[in-house]
mmCIF file of the N, C-alpha and C atoms, coordinates in Angstrom:
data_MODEL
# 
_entry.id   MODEL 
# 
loop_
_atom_site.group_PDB 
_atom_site.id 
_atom_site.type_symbol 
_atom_site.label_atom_id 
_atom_site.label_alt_id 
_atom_site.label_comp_id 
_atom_site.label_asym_id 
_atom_site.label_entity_id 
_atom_site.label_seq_id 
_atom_site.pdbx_PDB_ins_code 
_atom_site.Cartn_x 
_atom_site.Cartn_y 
_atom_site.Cartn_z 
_atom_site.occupancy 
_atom_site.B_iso_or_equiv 
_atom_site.pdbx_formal_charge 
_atom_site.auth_seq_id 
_atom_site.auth_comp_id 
_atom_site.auth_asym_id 
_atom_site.auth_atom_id 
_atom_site.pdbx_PDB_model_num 
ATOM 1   N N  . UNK A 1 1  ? -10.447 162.064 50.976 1.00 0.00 ? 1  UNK A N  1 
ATOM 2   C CA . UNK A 1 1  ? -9.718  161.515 52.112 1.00 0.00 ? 1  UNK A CA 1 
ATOM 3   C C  . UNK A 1 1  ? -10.098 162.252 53.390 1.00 0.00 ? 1  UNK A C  1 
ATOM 4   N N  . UNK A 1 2  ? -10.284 163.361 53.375 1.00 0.00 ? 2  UNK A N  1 
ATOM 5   C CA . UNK A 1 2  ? -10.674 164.482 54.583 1.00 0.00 ? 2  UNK A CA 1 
ATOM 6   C C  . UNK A 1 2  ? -12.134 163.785 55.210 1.00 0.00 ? 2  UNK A C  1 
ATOM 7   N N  . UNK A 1 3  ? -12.642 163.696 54.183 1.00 0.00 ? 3  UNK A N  1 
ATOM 8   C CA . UNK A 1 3  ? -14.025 163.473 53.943 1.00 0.00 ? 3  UNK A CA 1 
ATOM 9   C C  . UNK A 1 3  ? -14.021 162.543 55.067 1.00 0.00 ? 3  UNK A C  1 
ATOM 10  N N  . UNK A 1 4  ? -13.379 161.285 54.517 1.00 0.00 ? 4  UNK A N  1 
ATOM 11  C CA . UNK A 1 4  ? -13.937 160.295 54.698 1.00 0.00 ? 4  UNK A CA 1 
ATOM 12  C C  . UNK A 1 4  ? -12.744 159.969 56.497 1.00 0.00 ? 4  UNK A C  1 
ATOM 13  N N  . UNK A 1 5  ? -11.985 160.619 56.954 1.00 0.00 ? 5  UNK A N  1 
ATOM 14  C CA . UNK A 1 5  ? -11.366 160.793 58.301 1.00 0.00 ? 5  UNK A CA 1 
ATOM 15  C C  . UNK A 1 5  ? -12.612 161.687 59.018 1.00 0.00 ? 5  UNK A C  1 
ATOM 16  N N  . UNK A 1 6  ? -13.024 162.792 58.711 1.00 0.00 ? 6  UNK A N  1 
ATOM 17  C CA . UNK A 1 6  ? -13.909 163.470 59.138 1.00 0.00 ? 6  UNK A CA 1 
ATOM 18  C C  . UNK A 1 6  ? -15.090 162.400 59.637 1.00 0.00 ? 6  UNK A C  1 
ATOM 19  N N  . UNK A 1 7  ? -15.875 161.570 58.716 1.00 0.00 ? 7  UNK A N  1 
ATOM 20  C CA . UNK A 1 7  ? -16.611 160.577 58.847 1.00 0.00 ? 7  UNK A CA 1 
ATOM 21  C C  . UNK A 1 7  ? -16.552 159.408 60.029 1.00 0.00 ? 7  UNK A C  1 
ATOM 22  N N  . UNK A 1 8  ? -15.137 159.448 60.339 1.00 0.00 ? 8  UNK A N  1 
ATOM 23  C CA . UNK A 1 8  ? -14.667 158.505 61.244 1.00 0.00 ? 8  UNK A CA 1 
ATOM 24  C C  . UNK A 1 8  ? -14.968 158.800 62.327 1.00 0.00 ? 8  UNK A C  1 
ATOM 25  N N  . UNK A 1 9  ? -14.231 160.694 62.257 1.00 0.00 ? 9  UNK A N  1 
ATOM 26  C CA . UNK A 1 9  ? -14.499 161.091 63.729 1.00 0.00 ? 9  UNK A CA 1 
ATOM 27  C C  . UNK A 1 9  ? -15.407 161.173 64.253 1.00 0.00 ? 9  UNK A C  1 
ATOM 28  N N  . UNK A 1 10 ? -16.622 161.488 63.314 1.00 0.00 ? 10 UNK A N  1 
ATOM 29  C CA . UNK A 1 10 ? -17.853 161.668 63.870 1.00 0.00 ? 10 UNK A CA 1 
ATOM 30  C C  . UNK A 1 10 ? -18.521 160.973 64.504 1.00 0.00 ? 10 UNK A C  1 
ATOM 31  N N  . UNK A 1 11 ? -18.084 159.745 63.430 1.00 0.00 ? 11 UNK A N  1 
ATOM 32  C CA . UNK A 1 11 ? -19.041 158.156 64.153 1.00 0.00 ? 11 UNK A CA 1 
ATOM 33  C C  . UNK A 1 11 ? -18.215 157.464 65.160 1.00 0.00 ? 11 UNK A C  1 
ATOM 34  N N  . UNK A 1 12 ? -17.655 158.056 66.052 1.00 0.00 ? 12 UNK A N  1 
ATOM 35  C CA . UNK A 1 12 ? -16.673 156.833 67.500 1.00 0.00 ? 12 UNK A CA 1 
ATOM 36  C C  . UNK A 1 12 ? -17.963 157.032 68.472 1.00 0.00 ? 12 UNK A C  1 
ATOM 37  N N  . UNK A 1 13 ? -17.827 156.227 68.843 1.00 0.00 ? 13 UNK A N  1 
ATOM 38  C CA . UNK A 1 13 ? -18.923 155.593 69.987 1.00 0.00 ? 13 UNK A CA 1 
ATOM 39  C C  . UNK A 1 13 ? -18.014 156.548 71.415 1.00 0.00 ? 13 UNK A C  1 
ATOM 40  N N  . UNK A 1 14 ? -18.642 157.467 71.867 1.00 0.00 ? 14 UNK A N  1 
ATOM 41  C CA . UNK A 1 14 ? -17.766 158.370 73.451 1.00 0.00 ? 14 UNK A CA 1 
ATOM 42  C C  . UNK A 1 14 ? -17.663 156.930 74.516 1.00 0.00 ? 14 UNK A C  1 
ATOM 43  N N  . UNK A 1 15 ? -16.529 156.850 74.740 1.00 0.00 ? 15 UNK A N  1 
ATOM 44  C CA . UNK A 1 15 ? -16.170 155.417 76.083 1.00 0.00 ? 15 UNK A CA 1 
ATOM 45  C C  . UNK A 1 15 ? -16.387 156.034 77.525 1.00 0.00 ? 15 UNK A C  1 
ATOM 46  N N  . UNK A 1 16 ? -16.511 157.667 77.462 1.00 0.00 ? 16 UNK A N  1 
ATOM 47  C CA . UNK A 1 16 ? -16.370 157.828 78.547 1.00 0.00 ? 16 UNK A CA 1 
ATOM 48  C C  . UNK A 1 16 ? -17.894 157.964 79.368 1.00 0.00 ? 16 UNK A C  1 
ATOM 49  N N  . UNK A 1 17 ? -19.052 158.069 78.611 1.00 0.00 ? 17 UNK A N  1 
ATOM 50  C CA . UNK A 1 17 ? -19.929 158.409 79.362 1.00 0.00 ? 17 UNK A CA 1 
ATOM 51  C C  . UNK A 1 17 ? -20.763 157.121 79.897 1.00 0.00 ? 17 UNK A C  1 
ATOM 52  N N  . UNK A 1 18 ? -21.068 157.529 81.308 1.00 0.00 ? 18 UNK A N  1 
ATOM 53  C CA . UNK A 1 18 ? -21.567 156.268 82.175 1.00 0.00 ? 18 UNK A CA 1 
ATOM 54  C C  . UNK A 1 18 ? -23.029 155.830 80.903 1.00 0.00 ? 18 UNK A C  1 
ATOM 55  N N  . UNK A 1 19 ? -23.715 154.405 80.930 1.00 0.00 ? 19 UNK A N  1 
ATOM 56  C CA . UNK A 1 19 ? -24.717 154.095 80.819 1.00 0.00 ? 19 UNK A CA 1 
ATOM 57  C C  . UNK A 1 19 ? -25.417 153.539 81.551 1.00 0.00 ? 19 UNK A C  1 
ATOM 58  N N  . UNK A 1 20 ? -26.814 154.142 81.565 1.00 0.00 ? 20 UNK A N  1 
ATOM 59  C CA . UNK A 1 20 ? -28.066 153.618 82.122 1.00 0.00 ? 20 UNK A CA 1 
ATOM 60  C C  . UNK A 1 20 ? -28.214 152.495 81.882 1.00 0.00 ? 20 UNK A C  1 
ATOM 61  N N  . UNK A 1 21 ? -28.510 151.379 83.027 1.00 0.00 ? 21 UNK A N  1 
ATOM 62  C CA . UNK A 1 21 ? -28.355 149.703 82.602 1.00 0.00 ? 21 UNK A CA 1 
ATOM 63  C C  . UNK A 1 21 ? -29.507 149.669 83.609 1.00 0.00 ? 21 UNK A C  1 
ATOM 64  N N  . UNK A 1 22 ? -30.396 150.143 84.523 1.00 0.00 ? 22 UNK A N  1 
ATOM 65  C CA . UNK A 1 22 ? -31.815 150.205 84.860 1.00 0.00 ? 22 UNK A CA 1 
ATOM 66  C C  . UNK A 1 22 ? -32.732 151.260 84.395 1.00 0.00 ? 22 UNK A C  1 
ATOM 67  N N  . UNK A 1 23 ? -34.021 150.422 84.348 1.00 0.00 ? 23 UNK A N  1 
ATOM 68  C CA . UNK A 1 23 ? -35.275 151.701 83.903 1.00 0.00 ? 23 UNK A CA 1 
ATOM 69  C C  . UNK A 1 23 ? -35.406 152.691 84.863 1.00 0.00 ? 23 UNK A C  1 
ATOM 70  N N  . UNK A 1 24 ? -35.880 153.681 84.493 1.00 0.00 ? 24 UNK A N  1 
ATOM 71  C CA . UNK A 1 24 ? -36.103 154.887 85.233 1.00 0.00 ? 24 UNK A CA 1 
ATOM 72  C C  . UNK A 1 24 ? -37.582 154.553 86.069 1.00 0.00 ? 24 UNK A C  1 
ATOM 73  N N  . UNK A 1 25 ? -37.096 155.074 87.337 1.00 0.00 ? 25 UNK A N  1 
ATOM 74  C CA . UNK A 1 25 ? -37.810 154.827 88.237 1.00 0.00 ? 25 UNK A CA 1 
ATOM 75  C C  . UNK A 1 25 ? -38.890 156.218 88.484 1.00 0.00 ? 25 UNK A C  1 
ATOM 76  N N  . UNK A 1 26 ? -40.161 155.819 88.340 1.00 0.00 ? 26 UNK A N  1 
ATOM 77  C CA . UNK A 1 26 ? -40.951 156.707 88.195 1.00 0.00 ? 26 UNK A CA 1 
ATOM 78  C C  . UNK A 1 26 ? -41.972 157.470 89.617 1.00 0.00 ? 26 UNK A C  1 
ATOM 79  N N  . UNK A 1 27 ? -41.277 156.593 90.404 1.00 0.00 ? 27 UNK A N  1 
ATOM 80  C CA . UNK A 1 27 ? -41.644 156.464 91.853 1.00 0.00 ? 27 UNK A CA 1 
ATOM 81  C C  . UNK A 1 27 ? -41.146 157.976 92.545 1.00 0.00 ? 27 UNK A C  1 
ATOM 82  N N  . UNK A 1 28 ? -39.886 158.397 92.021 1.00 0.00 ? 28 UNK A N  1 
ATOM 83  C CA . UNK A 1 28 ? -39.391 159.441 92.505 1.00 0.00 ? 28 UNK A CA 1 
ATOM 84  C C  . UNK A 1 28 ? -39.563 160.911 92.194 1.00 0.00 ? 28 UNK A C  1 
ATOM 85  N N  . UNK A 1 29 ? -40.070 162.135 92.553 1.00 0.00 ? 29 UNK A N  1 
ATOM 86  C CA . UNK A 1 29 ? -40.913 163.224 92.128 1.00 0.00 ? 29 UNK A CA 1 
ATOM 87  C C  . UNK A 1 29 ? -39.991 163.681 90.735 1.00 0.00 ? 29 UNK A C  1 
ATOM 88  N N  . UNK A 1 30 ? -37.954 163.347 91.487 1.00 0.00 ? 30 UNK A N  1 
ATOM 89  C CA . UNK A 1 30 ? -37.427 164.460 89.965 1.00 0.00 ? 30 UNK A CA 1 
ATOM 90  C C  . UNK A 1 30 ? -37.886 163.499 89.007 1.00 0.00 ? 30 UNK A C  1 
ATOM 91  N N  . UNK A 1 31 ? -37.613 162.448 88.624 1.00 0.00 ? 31 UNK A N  1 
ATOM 92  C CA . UNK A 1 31 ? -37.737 161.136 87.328 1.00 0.00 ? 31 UNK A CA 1 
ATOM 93  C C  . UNK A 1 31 ? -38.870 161.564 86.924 1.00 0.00 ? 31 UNK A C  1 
ATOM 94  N N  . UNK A 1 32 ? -40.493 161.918 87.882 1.00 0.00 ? 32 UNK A N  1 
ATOM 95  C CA . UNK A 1 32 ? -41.789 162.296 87.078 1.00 0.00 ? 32 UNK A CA 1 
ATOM 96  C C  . UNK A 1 32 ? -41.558 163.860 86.791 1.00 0.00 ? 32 UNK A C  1 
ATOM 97  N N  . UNK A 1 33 ? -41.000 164.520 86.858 1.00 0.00 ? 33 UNK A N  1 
ATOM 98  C CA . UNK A 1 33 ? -40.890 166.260 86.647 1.00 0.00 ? 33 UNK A CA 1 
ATOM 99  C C  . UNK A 1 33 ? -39.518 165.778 85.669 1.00 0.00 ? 33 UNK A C  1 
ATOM 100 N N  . UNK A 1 34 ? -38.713 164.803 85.297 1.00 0.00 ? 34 UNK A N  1 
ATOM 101 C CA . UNK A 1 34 ? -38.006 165.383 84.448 1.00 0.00 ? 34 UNK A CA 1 
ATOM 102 C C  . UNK A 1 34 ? -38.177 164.809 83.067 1.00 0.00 ? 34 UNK A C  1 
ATOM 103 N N  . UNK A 1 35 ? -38.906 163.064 83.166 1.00 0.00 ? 35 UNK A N  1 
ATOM 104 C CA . UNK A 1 35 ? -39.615 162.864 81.708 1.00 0.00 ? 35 UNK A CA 1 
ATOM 105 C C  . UNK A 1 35 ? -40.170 162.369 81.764 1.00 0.00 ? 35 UNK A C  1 
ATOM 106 N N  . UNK A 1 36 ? -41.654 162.988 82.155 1.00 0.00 ? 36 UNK A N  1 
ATOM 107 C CA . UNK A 1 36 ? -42.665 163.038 81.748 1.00 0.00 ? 36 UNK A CA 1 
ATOM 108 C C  . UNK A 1 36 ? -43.640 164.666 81.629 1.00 0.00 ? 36 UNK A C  1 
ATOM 109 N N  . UNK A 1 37 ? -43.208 165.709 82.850 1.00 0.00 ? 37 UNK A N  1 
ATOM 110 C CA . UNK A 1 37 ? -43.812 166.956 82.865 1.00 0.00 ? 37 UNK A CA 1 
ATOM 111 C C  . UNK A 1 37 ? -43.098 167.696 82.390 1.00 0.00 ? 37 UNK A C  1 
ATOM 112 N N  . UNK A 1 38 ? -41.868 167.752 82.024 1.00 0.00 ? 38 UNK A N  1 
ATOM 113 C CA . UNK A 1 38 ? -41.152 168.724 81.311 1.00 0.00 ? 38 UNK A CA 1 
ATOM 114 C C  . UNK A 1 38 ? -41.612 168.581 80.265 1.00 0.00 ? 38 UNK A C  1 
ATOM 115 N N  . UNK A 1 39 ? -41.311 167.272 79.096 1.00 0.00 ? 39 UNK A N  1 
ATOM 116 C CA . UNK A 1 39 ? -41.406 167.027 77.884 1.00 0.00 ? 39 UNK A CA 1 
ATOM 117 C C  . UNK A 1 39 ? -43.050 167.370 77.523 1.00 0.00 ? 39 UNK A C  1 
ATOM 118 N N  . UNK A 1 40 ? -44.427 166.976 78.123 1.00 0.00 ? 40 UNK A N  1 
ATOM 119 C CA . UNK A 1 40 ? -45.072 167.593 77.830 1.00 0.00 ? 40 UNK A CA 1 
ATOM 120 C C  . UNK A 1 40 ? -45.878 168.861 78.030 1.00 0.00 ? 40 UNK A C  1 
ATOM 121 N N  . UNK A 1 41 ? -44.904 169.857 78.931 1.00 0.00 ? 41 UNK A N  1 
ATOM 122 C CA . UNK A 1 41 ? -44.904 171.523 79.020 1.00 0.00 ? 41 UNK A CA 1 
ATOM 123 C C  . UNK A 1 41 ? -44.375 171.777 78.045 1.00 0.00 ? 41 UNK A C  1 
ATOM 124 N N  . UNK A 1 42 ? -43.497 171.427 77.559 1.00 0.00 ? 42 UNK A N  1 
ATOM 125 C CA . UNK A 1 42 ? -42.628 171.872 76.648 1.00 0.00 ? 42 UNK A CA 1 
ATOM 126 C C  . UNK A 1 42 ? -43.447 172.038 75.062 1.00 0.00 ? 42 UNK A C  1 
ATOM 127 N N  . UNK A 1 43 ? -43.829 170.543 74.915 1.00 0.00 ? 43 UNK A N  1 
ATOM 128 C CA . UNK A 1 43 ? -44.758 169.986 73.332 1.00 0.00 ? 43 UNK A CA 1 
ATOM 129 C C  . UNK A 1 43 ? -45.832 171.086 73.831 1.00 0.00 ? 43 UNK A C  1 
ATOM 130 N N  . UNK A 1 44 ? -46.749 171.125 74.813 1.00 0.00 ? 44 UNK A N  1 
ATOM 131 C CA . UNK A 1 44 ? -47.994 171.842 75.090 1.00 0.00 ? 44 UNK A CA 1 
ATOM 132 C C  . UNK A 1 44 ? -47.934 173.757 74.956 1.00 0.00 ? 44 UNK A C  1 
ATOM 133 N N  . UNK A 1 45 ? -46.842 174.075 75.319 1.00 0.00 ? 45 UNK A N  1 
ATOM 134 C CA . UNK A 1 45 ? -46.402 175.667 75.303 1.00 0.00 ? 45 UNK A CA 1 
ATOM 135 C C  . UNK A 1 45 ? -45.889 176.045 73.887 1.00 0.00 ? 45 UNK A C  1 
ATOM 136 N N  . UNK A 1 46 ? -45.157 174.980 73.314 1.00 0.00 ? 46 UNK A N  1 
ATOM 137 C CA . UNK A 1 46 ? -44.495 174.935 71.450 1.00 0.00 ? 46 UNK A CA 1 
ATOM 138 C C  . UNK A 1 46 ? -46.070 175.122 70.945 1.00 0.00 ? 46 UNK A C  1 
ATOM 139 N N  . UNK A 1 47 ? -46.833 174.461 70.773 1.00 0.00 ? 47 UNK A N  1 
ATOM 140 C CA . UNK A 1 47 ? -48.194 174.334 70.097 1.00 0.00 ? 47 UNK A CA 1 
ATOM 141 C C  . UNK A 1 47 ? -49.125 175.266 70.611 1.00 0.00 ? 47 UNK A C  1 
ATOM 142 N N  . UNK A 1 48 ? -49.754 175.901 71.524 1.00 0.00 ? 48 UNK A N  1 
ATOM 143 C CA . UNK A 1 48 ? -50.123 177.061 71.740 1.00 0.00 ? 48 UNK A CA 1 
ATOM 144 C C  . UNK A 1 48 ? -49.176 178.391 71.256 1.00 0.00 ? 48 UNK A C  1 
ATOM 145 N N  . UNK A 1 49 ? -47.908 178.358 71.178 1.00 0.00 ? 49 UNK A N  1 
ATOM 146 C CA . UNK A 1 49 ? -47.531 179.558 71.063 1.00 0.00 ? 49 UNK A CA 1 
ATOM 147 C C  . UNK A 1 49 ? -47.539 179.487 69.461 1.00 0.00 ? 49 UNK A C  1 
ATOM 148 N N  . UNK A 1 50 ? -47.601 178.360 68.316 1.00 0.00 ? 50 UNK A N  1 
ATOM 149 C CA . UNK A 1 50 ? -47.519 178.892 66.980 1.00 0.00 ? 50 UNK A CA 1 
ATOM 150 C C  . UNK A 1 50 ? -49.201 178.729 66.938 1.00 0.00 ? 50 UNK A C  1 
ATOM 151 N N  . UNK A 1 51 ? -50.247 178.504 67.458 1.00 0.00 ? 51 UNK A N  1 
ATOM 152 C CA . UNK A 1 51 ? -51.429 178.704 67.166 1.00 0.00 ? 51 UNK A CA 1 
ATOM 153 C C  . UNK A 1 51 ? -51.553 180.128 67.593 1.00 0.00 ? 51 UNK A C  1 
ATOM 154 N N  . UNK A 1 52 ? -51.673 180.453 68.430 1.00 0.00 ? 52 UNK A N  1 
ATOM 155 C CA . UNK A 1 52 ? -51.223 182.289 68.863 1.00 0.00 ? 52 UNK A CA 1 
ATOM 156 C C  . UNK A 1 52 ? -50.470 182.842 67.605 1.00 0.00 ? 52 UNK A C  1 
ATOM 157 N N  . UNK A 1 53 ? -49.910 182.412 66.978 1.00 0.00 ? 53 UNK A N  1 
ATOM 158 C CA . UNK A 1 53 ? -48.593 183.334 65.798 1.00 0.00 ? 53 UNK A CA 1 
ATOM 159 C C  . UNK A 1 53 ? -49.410 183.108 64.742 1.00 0.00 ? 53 UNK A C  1 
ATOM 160 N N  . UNK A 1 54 ? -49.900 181.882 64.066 1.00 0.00 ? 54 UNK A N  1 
ATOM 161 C CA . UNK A 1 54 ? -50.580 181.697 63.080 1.00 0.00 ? 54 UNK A CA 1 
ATOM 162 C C  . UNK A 1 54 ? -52.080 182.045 63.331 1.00 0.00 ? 54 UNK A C  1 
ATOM 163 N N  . UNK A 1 55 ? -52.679 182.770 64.204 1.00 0.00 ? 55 UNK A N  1 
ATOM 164 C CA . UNK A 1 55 ? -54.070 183.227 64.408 1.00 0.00 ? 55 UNK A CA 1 
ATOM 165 C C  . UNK A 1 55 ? -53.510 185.070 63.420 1.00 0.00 ? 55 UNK A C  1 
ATOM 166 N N  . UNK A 1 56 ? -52.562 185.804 64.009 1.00 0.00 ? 56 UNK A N  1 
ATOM 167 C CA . UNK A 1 56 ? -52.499 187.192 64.003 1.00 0.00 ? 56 UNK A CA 1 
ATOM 168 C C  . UNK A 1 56 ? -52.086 187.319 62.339 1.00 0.00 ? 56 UNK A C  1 
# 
């Protein structure tokens, strides 16, 4: 029974947070620095740093 209340809570859909109902506009410098150059600094610095760990 816990279980399955626990289960409930987990899965409610949050009412309160706004949604995005237009595409992201890529025109604007933060929108290109926040997904597209972050996400691949991020993948590019993860993968050099375990090739660096798995070389030593």
């Amino acid at each position: 029974m816990n279980l399955l209340l626990l289960l409930f809570y987990l899965l409610q859909i949050p009412q309160d947070i706004p949604h995005q109902t237009e595409p992201v506009d890529f025109r604007q410098w933060e929108n290109i620095l926040l997904y597209l150059v972050t996400p691949l600094l991020l993948a590019a610095l993860y993968f050099f740093y375990f090739r660096k760990r798995n070389k030593r």
